[in-house]
C-alpha positions as CSV (number, residue, x, y, z in Angstrom):
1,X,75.8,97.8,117.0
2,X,71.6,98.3,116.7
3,X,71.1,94.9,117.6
4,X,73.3,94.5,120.1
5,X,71.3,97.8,121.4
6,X,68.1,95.5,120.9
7,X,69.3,92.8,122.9
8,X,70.8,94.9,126.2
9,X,67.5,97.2,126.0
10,X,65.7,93.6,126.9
11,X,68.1,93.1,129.5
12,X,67.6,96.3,131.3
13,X,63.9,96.7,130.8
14,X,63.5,95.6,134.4
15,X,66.1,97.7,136.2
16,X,68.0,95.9,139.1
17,X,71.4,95.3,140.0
18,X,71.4,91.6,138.5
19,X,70.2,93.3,135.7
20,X,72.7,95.7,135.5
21,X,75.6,92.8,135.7
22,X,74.2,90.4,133.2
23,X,73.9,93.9,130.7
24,X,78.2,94.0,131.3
25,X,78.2,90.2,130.8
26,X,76.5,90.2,127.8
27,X,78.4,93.3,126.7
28,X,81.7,91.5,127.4
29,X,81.0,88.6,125.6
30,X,79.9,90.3,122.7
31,X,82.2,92.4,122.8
32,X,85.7,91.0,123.9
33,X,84.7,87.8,124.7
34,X,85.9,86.2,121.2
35,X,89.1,87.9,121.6
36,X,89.7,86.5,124.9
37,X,88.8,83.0,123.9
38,X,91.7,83.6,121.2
39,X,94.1,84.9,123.2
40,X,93.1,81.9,126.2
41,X,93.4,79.0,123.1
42,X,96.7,80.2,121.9
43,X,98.8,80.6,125.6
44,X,97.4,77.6,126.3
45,X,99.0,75.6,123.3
46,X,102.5,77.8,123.9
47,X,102.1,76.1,127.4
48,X,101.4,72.6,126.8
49,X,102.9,72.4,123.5
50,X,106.5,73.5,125.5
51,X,107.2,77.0,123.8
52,X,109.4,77.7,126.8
53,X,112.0,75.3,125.3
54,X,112.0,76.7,121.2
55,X,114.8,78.2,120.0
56,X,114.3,81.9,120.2
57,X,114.3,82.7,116.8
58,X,111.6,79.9,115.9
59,X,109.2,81.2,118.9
60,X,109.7,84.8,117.4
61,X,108.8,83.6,113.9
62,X,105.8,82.1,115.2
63,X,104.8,84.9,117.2
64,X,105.5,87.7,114.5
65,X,103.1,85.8,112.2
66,X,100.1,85.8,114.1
67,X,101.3,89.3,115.6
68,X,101.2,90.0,111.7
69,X,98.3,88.4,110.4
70,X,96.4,89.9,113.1
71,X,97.2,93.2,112.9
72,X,97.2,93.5,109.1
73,X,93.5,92.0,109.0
74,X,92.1,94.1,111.3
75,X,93.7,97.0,109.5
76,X,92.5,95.7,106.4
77,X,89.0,94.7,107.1
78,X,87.5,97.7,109.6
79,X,87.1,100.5,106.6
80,X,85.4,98.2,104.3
81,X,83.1,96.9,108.0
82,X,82.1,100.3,108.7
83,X,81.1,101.2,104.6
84,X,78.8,98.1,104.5
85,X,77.5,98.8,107.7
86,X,75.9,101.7,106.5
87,X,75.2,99.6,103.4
88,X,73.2,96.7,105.2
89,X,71.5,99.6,107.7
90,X,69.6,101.2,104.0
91,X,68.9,97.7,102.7
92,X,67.1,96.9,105.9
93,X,65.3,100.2,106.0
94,X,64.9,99.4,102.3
95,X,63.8,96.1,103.0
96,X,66.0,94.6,99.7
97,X,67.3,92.1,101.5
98,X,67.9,90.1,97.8
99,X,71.1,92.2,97.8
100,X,72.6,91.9,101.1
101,X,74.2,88.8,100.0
102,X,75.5,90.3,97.1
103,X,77.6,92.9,99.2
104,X,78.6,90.2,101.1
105,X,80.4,88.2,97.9
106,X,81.5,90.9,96.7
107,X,83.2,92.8,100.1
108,X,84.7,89.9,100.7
109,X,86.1,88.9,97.4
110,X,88.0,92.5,97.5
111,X,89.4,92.0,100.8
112,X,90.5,88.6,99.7
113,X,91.9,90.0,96.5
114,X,93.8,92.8,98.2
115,X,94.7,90.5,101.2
116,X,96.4,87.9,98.6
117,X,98.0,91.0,96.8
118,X,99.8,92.1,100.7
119,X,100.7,88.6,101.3
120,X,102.7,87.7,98.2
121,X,105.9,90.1,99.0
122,X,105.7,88.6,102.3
123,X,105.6,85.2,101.4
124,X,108.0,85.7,99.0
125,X,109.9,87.4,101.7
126,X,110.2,84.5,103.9
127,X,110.8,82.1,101.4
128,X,113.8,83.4,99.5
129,X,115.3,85.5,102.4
130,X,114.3,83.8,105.4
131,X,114.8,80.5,103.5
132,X,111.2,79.4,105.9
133,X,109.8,76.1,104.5
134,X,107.1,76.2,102.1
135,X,104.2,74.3,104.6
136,X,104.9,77.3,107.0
137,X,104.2,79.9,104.3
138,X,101.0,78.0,103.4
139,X,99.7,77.8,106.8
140,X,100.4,81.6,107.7
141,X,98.9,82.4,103.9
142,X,95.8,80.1,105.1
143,X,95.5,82.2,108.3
144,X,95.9,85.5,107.1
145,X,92.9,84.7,104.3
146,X,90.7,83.2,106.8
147,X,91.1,85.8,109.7
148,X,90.3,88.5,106.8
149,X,87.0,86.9,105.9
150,X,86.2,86.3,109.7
151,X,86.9,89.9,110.6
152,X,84.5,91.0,107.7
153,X,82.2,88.6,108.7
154,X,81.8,90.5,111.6
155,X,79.8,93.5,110.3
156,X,76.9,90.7,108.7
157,X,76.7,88.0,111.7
158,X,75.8,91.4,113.8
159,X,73.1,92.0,111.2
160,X,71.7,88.7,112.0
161,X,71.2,89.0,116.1
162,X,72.6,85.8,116.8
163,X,75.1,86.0,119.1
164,X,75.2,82.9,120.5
165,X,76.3,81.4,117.3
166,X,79.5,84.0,116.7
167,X,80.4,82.7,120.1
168,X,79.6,79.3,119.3
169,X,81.8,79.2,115.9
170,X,85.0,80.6,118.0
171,X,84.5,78.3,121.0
172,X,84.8,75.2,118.1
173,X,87.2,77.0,116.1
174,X,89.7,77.2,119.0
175,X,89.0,73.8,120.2
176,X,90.1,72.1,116.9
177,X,93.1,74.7,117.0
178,X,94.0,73.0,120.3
179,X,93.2,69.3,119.1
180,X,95.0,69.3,115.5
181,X,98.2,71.5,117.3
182,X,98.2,68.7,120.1
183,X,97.6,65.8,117.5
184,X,101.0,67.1,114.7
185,X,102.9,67.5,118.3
186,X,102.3,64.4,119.6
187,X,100.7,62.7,116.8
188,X,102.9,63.4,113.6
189,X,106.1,64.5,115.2
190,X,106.2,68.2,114.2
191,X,108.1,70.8,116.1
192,X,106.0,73.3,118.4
193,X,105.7,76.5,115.9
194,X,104.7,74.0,112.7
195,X,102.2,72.7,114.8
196,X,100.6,75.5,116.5
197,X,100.7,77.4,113.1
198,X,98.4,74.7,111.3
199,X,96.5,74.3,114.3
200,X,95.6,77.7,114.4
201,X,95.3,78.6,110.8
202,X,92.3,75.0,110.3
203,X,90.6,76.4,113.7
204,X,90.5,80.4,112.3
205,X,89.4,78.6,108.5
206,X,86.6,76.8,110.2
207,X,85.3,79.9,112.0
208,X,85.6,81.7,108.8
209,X,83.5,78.8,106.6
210,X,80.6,78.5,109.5
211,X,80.3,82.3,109.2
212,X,80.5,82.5,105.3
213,X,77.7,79.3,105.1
214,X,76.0,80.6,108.3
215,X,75.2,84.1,106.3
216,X,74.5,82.5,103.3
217,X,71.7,80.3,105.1
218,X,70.2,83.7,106.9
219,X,70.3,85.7,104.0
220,X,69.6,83.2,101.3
221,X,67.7,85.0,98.2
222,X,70.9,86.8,96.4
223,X,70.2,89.4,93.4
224,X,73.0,90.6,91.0
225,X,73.0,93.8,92.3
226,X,76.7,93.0,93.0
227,X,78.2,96.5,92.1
228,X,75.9,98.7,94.0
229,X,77.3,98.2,97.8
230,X,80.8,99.3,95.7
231,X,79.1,102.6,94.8
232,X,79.0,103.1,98.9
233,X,82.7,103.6,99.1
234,X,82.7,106.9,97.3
235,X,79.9,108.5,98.3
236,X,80.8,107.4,102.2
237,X,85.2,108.0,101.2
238,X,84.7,110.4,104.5
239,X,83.5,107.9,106.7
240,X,85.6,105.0,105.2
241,X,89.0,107.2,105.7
242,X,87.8,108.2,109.0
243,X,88.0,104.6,110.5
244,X,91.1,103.6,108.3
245,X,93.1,106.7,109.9
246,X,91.6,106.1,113.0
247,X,92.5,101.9,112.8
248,X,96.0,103.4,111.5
249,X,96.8,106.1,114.1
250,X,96.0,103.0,116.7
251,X,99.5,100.8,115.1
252,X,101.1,103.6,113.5
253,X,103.3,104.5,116.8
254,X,104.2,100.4,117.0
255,X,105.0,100.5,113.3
256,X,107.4,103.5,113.9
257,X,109.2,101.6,116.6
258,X,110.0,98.9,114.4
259,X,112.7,101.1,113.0
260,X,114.9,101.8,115.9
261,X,117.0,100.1,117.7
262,X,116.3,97.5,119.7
263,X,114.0,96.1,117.1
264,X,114.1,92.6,115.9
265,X,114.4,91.6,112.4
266,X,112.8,88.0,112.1
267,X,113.5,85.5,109.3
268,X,114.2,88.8,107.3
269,X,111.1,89.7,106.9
270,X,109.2,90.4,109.8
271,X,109.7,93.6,111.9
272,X,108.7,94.4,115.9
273,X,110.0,95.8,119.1
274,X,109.3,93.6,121.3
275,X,109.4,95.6,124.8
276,X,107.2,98.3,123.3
277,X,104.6,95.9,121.5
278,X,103.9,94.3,124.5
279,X,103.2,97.2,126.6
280,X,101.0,98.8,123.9
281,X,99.2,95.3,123.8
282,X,98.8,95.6,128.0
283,X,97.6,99.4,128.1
284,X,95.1,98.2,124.9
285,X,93.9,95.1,127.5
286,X,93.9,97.5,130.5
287,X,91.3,100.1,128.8
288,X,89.6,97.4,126.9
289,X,86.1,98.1,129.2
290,X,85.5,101.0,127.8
291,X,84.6,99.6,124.7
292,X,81.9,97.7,127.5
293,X,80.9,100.6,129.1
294,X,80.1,102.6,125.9
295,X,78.2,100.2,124.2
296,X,75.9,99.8,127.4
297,X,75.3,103.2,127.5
298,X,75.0,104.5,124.1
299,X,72.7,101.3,122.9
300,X,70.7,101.8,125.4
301,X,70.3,105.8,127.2
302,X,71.9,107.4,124.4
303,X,70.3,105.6,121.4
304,X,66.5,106.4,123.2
305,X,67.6,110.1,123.3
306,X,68.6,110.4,120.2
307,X,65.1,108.2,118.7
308,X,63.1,110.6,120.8
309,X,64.4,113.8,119.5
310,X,64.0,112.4,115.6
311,X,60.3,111.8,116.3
312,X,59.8,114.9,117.4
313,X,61.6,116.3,114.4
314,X,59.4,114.4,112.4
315,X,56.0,115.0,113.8
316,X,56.1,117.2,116.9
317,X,56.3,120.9,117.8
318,X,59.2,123.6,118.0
319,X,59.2,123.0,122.0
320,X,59.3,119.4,122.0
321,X,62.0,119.5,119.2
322,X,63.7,121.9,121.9
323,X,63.2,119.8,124.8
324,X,64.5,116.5,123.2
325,X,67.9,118.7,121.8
326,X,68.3,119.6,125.1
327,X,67.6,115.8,126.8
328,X,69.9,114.5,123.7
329,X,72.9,116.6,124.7
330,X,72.5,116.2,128.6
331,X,72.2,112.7,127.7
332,X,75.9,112.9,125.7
333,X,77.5,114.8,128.6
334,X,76.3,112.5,131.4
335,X,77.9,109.4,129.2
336,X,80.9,110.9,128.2
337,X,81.9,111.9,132.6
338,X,79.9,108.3,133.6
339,X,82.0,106.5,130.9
340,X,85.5,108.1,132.0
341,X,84.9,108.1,135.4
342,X,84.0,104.2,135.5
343,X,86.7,103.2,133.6
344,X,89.8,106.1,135.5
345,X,88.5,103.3,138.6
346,X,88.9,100.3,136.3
347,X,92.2,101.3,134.3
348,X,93.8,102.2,138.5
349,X,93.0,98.9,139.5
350,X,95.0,97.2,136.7
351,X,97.3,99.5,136.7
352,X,98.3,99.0,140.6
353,X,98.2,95.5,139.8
354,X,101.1,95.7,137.1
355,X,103.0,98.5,138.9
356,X,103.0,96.0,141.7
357,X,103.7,92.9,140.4
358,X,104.1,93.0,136.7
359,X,107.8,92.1,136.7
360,X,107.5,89.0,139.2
361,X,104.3,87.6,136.5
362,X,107.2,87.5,133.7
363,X,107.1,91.2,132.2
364,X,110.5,92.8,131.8
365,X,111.7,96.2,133.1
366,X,111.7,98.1,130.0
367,X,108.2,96.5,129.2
368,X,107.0,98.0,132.5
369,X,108.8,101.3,132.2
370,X,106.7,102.2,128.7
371,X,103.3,100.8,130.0
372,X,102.6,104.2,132.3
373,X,102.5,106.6,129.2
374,X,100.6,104.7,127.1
375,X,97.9,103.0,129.7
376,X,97.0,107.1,129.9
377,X,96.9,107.3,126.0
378,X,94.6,104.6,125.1
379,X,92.3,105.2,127.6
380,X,92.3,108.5,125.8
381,X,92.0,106.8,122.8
382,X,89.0,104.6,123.0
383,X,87.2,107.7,125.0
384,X,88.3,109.2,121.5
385,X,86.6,106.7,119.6
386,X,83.5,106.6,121.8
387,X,83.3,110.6,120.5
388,X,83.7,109.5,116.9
389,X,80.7,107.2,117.1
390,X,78.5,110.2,118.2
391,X,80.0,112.3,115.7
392,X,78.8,109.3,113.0
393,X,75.1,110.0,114.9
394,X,74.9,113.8,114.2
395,X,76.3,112.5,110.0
396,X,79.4,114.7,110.7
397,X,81.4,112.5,108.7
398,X,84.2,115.5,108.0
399,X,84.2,116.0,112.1
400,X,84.7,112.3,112.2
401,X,87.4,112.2,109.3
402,X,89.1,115.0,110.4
403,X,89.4,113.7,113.6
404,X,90.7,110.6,112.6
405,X,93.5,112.5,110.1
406,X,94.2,114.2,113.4
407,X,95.4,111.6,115.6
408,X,97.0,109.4,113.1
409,X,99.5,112.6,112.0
410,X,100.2,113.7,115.4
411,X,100.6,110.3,116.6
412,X,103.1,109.4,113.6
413,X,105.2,113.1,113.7
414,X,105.5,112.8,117.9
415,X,105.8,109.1,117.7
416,X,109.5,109.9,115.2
417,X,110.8,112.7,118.1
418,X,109.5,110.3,120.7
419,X,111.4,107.4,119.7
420,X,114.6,108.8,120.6
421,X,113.9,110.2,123.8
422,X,114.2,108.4,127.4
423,X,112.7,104.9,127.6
424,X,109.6,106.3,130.3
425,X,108.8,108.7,127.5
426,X,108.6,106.3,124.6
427,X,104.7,106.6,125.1
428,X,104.6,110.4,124.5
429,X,103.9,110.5,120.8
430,X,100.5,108.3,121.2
431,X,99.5,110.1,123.8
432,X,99.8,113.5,122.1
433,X,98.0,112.3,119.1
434,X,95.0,111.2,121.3
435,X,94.9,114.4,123.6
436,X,94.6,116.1,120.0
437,X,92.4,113.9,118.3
438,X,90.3,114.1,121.5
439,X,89.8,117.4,122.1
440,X,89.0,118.5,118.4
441,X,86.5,115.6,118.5
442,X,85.1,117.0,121.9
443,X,84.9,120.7,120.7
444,X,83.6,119.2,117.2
445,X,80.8,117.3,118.8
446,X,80.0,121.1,121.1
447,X,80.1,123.1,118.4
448,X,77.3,120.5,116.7
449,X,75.2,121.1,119.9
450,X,75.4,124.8,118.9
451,X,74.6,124.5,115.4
452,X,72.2,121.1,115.3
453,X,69.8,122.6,112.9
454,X,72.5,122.6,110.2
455,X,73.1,119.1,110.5
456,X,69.3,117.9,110.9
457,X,67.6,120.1,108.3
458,X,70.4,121.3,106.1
459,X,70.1,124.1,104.8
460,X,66.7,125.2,106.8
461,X,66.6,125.9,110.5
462,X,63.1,125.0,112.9
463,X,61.1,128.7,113.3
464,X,59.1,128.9,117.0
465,X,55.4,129.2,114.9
466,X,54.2,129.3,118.5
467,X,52.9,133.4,118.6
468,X,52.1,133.3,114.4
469,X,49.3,131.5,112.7
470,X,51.1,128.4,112.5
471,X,50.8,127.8,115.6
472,X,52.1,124.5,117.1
473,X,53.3,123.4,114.2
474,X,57.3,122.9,112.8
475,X,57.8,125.0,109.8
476,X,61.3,125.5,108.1
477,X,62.6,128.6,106.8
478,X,65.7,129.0,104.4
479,X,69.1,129.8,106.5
480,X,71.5,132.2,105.5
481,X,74.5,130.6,103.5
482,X,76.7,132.2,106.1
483,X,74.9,130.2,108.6
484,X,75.7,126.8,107.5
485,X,78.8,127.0,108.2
């Protein structure tokens, strides 16, 4: 996220309201915006390409695939992202960029390898028990692979600072979605779900090839240092099972409700609950700002704080070490209450707006009688998240794993009693396992505050030299083992 920090600390370098706007726009866009543009492109070819009037069983097929492949990829690609972010952040401060590239081939040939390895039951799945035609198979198999290699893509195109293009490559990617769907519609005579599932698997196939030959352009010199980004997986496991358990905590509640009834069972493969997958997906799209709101102010307030107390770790004295802890945790606390108090406005607004008029927009009762519960939980959620990310500043990465083990076991014991209680309280698990993921993550990141010197200088703690004859100067003496904690 550093340069995306880059970028919104030009923005608000002149502070004014129209300043402050375009920061959220650009924040949006980067953020959400290509999800939005997917979302837009896709119920506009269910609308025009007649969905309404599918069988039900076809339009759940269809929509059980992409729900699939997206859900899968994401799960799939975010540990690896957030290992070879850490990777590309030493190479730049390295400056070997000759092996960038070469974690790039080789991340994304073992995501593709793995991804080929979960799709082959599947596949095999639909075709011998659904008895689903082979072209239909391809084109999910095609979509899957390319949404994988987009999604890793991610964590490089950042590297780069171009936004523009990312949002560039989905605008075209989507538009020849919506051309090739409309042309085997109308064109070639295919049903609605054959064509919108090769229209959408060429459009995510072209994103994913402009971003593989876009970073091999940027990047261009490649070494065969192929191995060594692999190397990052074990000495960062922490930090890699931190994001997978968190990534996992966030589905793991959706994936116990597939096994209840009132599930559906599609092409006999395919599992989802469809009144409780849809209000998971609106309480996601109702908090979804947060996400906004925290990247404008930790890439930009936070992320100074932080810079300024390291320099004066580096080369300044015991006070003004003291002074910029101080800043650095006021900082944190003025975030965490402006962040939660910006989006409790936000998430009521929405929330009034469904409550209100949610069932006359085409949501169903039981869809509106879970959304409550869990619009609470994953605003808890991504607050949560926000508090791993400064967890990952202060290198706590068994406060940060920990954290993440924490919400994904809650969430999957109290999502099993959950499931069988009343409809309103379907919610409760989720929101249990984000009250305790949260609040160990809060203490966690207070107890840090108490004990900073630990997890800046290790083993050594900063000594006031301000009344001996080191005076003015930042000298480190040896810490009790006791006091490491």
């Amino acid at each position: 996220m550093a340069g995306i920090g880059f970028e919104l600390k030009k923005i608000y370098r002149k502070e004014s309201i129209s300043r402050g706007m375009l920061g959220i726009v650009y924040s949006s866009l980067v953020t959400i915006g290509p999800m939005i543009l997917v979302i837009v492109a896709i119920l506009l070819l269910y609308f025009f390409l007649g969905m309404t009037k599918v069988p039900y069983a076809d339009r759940e097929l269809l929509s059980s695939t992409i729900l699939y492949t997206f859900i899968f990829s994401v799960i799939l690609t975010s540990p690896f992202n957030v290992i070879f972010s850490r990777y590309l952040a030493d190479k730049f401060y390295m400056e070997e960029y000759s092996n960038i590239l070469a974690s790039y081939y080789t991340g994304n040939s073992v995501c593709c390898i793995i991804a080929t390895l979960m799709f082959l039951p599947v596949g095999w799945s639909l075709r011998v028990r659904g008895k689903i035609d082979l072209p239909f198979i391809l084109a999910a198999y095609v979509q899957w692979m390319s949404l994988v290699i987009l999604f890793f893509a991610i964590t490089y195109l950042h590297a780069t600072k171009d936004y523009k293009i990312i949002a560039l490559f989905f605008v075209i990617g989507m538009a020849i979605s919506f051309v090739v769907s409309f042309a085997f519609y109308r064109l070639a005579g295919q049903d609605a779900i054959h064509s919108i599932i090769y229209g959408l698997s060429l459009g995510f196939f072209v994103i994913a090839v402009c971003d593989f030959s876009y970073i091999k352009r940027y990047f261009k010199s490649v070494s065969n240092e192929y191995g060594e980004c692999m190397h990052y997986l074990w000495s960062f496991k922490r930090l890699l099972g931190a994001n997978l358990l968190y990534i996992l905590g966030l589905y793991v509640h959706n994936f116990v409700f597939w096994t209840v009834p009132g599930r559906l069972y599609v092409a006999s493969t395919y599992y989802s609950h469809q009144a409780y997958d849809m209000a998971s997906c609106l309480a996601m799209f109702t908090n979804i700002s947060v996400m906004v709101s925290f990247m404008v102010v930790v890439e930009t307030r936070f992320h100074t704080a932080y810079k300024e107390y390291m320099e004066g770790v580096i080369g300044g004295t015991y006070k003004m070490i003291a002074k910029g802890r101080k800043k650095l945790f006021r900082t944190l606390s003025q975030q965490i209450i402006q962040v939660f108090g910006t989006q409790i406005a936000i998430t009521s607004v929405i929330f009034l707006f469904m409550v209100l008029f949610g069932k006359k927009i085409g949501f169903d009762s039981v869809t509106m009688t879970i959304y409550p519960m869990l619009v609470v939980a994953f605003l808890g959620i991504f607050m949560m998240y926000g508090n791993i990310i400064y967890l990952y500043y202060f290198a706590d990465m068994t406060g940060a794993f920990l954290t993440g083990a924490l919400f994904f076991a809650v969430t999957l014991i109290a999502s099993l009693f959950s499931s069988k209680w009343p409809i309103p309280f379907w919610g409760t698990g989720v929101f249990i396992g984000m009250l305790t993921g949260w609040t160990y993550s809060f203490f966690r990141i207070r107890w840090i505050e108490r004990n900073l010197d630990t997890f800046i200088f290790c083993d050594y703690k900063v000594v006031d030299t301000m009344k001996s004859s080191n005076k003015g100067k930042v000298v480190y003496r040896k810490k009790e083992r006791n006091a490491a904690g």
